[in-house]
N, C-alpha and C positions, 0 to 999 in steps of 0.2 A: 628458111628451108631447114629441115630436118637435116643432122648429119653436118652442117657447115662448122656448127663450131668445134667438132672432133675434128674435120679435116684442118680448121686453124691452128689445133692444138698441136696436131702431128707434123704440120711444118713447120711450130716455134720449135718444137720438141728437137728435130731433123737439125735446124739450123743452128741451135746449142750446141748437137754433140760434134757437126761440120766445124763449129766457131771453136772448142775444146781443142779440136786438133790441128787448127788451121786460124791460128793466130791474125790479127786482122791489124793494120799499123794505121794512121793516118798519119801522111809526110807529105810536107811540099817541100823537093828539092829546091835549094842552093842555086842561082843560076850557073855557076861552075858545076856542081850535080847533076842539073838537067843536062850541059852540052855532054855531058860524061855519059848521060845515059842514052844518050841521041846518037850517041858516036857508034854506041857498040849493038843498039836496034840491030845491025845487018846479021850479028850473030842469031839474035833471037825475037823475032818480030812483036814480042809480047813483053811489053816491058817490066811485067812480074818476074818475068824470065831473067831478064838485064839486072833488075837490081838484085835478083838471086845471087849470079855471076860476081855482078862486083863487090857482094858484100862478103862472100866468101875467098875471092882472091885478093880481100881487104883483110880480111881475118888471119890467112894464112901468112901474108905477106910482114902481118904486125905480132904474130906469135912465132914461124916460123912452121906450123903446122896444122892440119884440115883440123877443123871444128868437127865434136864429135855429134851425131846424132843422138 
């Protein structure tokens, strides 16, 4: 089909400048990890959310202050 491979190109293109800004990790927790990240799910049902949470009140907790953006 005519136009398919411009439309591939504009969604590697897309998902570059997404991946530039939005870092991507592969991690399999720890089973002490996981119950840690199980526990606190009720705050935020998405667990990208949770490890957001604990890694910054991991961060603040071992410097004594917010990580800066």
């Amino acid at each position: 089909m005519i136009g398919q491979p411009d439309r591939a190109q504009r969604n590697r293109e897309r998902v570059q400048r997404y991946r530039a800004k939005h870092r991507r990790f592969d991690y399999a927790p720890s089973p002490e990890a996981l119950a840690a990240i199980e526990l606190h799910r009720g705050l935020d049902p998405v667990a990208a959310g949770v490890l957001d949470q604990l890694i910054l009140a991991g961060s603040q907790a071992i410097t004594g202050s917010k990580p800066q953006a």
